[in-house]
C-alpha positions in Angstrom: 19.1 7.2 14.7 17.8 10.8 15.3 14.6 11.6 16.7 12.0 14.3 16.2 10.3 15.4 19.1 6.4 16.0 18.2 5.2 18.8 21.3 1.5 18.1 19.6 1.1 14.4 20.4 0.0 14.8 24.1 -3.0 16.1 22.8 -5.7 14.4 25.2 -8.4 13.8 22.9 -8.4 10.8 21.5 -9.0 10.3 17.5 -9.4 6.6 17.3 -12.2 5.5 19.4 -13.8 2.0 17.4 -11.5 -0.2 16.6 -14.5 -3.0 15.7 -14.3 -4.4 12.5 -18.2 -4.7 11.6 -19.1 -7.5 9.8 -20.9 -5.5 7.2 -17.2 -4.6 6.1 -15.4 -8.0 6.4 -18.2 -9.0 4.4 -17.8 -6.6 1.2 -14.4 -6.7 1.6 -15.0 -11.1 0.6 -17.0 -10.0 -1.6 -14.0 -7.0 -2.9 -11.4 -9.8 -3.3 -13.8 -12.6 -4.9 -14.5 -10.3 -7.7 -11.1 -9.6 -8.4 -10.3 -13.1 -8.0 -12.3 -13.8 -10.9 -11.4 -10.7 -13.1 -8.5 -12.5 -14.9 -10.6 -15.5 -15.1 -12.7 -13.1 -17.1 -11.1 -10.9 -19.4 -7.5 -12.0 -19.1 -4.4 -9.8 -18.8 -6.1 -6.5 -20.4 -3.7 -4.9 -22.7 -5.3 -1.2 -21.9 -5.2 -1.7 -18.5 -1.7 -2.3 -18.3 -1.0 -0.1 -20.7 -2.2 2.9 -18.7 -0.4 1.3 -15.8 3.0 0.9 -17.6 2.9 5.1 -17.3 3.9 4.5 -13.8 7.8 3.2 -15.4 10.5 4.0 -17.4 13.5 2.3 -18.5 14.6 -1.3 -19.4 14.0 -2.8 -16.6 11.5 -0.7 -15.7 11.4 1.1 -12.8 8.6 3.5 -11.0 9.3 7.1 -12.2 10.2 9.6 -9.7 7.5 12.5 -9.3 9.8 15.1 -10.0 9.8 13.5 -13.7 8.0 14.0 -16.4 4.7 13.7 -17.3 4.2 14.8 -13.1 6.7 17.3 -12.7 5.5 17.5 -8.9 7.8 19.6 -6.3 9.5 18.2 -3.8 6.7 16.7 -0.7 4.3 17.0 -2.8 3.1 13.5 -2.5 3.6 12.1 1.5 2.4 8.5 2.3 0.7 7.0 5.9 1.7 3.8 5.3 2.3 -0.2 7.6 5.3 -1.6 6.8 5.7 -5.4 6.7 8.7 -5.9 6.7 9.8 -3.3 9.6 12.1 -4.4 12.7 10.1 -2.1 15.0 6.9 -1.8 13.2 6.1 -5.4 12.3 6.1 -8.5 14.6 8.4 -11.4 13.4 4.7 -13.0 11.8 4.8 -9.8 9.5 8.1 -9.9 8.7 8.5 -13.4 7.9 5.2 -13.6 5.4 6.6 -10.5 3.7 10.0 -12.6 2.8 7.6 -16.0 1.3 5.6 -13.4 -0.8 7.9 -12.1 -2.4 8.8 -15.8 -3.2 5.5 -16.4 -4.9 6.2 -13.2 -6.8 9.3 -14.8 -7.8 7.1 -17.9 -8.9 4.5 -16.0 -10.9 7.6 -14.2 -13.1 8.4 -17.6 -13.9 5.1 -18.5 -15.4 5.4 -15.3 -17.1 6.2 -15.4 -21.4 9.5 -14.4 -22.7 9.7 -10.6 -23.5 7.8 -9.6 -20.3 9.2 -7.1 -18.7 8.1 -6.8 -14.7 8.7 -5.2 -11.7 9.2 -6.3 -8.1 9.3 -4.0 -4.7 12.0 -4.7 -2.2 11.4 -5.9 1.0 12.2 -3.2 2.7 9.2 -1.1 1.2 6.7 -3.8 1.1 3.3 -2.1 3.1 -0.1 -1.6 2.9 -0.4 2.0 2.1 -3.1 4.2 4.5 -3.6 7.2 4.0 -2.2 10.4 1.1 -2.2 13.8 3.0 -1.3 14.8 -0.2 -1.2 14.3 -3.7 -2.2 11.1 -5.1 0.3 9.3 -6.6 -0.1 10.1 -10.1 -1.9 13.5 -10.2 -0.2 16.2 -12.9 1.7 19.5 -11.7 -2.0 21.0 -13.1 -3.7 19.2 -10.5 -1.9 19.4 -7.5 -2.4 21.3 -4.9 -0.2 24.0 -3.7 3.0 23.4 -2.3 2.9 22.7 1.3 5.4 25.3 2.9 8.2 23.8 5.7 6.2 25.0 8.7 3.1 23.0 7.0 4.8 20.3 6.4 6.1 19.8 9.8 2.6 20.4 11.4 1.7 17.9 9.3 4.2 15.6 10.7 3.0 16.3 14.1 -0.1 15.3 13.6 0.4 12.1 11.9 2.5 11.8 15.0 -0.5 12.8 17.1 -2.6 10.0 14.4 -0.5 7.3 15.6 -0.1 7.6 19.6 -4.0 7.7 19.3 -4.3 3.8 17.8 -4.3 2.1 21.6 -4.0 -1.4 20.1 -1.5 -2.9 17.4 -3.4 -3.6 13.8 -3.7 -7.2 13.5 -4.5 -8.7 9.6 -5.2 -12.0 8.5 -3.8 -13.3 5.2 -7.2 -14.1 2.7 -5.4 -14.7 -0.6 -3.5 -14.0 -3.4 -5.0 -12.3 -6.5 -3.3 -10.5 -10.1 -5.5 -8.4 -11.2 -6.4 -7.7 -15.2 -4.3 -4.6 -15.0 -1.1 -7.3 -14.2 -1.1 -6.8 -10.4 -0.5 -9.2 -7.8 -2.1 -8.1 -4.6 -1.5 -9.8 -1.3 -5.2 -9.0 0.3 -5.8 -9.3 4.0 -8.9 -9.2 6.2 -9.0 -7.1 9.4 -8.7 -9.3 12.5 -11.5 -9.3 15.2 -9.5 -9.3 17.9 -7.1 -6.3 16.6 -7.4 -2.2 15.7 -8.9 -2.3 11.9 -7.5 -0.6 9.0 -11.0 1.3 8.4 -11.2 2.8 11.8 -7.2 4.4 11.7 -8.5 5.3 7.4 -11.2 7.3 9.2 -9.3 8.4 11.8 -6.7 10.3 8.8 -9.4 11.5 6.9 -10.8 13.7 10.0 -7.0 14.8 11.2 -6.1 15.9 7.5 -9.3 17.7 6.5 -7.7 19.5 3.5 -7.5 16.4 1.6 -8.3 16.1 -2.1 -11.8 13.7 -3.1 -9.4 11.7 -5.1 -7.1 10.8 -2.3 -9.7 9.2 -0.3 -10.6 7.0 -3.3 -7.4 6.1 -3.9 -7.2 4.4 -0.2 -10.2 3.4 1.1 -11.9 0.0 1.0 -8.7 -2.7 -0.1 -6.0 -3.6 2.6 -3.3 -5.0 0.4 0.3 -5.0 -0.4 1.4 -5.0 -4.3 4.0 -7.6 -4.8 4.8 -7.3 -8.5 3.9 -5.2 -11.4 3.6 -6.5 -15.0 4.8 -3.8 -17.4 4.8 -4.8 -20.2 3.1 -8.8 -21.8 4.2 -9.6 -25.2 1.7 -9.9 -28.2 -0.5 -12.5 -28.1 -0.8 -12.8 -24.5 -3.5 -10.7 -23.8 -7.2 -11.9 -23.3 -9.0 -14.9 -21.2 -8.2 -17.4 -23.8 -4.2 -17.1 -23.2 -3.0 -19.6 -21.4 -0.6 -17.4 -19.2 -4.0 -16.8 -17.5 -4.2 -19.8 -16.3 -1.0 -20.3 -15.2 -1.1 -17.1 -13.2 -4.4 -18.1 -11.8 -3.0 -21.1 -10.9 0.0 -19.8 -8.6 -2.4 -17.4 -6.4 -4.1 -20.5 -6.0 -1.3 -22.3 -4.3 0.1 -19.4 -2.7 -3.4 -18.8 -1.2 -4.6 -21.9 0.2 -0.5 -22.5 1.4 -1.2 -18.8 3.9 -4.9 -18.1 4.1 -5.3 -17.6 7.4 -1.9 -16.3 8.6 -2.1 -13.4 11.0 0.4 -10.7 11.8 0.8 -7.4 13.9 1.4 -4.5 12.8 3.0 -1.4 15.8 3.1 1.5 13.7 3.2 3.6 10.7 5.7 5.0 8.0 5.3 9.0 7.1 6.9 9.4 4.2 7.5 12.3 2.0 7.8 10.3 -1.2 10.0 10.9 -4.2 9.6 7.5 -6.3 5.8 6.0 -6.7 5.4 2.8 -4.7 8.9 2.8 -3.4 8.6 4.8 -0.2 12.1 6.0 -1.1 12.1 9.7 0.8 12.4 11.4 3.8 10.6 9.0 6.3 9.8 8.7 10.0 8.4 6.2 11.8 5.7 6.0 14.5 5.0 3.2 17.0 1.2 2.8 18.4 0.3 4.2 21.5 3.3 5.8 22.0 3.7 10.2 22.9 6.3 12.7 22.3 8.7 11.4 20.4 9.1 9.9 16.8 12.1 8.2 15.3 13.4 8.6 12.1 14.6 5.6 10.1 
């Protein structure tokens, strides 16, 4: 394993100073996951929804599309990810690690309630996370869009001060399992609530937003508020199963439910973050580097 040495991260102020997690925000953050939790109740699988997100694939099986292809056509780093892996050897505890292998179990268990002719997609292990922060583009955004190239010598001031970002956090992030939701658009989110007695998620969010001030409005949308990890896709439901009244609703429904009330409550701790210049959406396949809490002056690449 090389290492990358980051002259930038003895920088003495500090950029994480409240690490609280006010109630106001684990409040709307209940109130975030009950209203998803009731949006397939609702409307059922929504056949636009997913069809906009089905843009994010190609092939049979479908896989996410690299950004490089069409319709993005980005260049290379255009699109770099802060993100908590769960499933890490030196970034997650053993807590982490261990709920990230059962989740993907009740991802396994909610394909199986799935009709024939769905077609779905499932993440690895390995790049199971909670994404943070885009210092970039958003996953997503057209060649038109994005903005410029980031030259080599940007890009690796960049790294330095995610660097700097992380030997700032003085406490590992600590989340609590609430539940399992799929969304309308055919998600299934793993949702967690920040843990009193840990750094929050919000606090390290705000932290990025003031060390990488030349960020686009539609990054900070894209990441703020939710701290979830994606555990499968639906790409593509066959006719018929669309809508509230479909009874692969309820069956769906019906999984998060167990899965939910069999880890509600489960905490883990997370030591670090993932900097990733990304080349396939969702995957974190790309150049990476990872960067333990608290720690200065150095940063090891995976």
């Amino acid at each position: 394993m090389r290492s990358h040495s980051a002259h930038s991260a003895h920088g003495t102020s500090p950029w994480v100073a409240n690490f609280s997690a006010p109630r106001t925000s684990l409040e709307s953050l209940r109130d975030a996951h009950a209203s998803l939790e009731m949006q397939l109740a609702s409307v059922g699988f929504s056949e636009p929804g997913m069809t906009r997100a089905s843009r994010m694939f190609s092939g049979e099986p479908p896989l996410p599309r690299h950004y490089a292809d069409a319709p993005w056509r980005l260049p290379p780093s255009s699109v770099r990810v802060l993100a908590l892996p769960l499933a890490d050897e030196l970034l997650s505890d053993a807590a982490a690690r261990r709920l990230s292998r059962v989740a993907l179990r009740a991802a396994e268990e909610l394909a199986g309630v799935l009709p024939p002719g769905t077609q779905s997609w499932t993440p690895s292990l390995r790049s199971l996370h909670v994404t943070l922060f885009h210092p970039g583009a958003a996953p997503g955004t057209s060649r038109d869009s994005a903005p410029p190239t980031p030259s080599p010598r940007a890009l690796h001031h960049e790294l330095e001060l995610a660097q700097r970002l992380a030997a700032s956090v003085p406490a590992n992030l600590t989340l609590l399992v609430d539940r399992f939701v799929i969304t309308s658009g055919g998600v299934l989110l793993l949702l967690f609530l920040p843990d009193h007695n840990g750094a929050c998620v919000e606090a390290l969010r705000a932290a990025a937003g003031r060390a990488f001030p030349s960020l686009l409005p539609s990054n900070t949308r894209q990441t703020s508020g939710l701290i979830h990890a994606s555990l499968l896709r639906v790409v593509v439901l066959p006719p018929g199963y669309h809508g509230a009244a479909a009874d692969v609703a309820r069956a769906a429904t019906a999984v998060c439910e167990r899965w939910t009330r069999r880890l509600r409550g489960v905490r883990i701790s997370l030591r670090g973050l993932l900097y990733v210049r990304e080349q396939q959406i969702m995957t974190l396949a790309g150049e990476s580097w990872r960067m333990r809490f608290g720690e200065r002056g150095r940063t090891a690449r995976p």
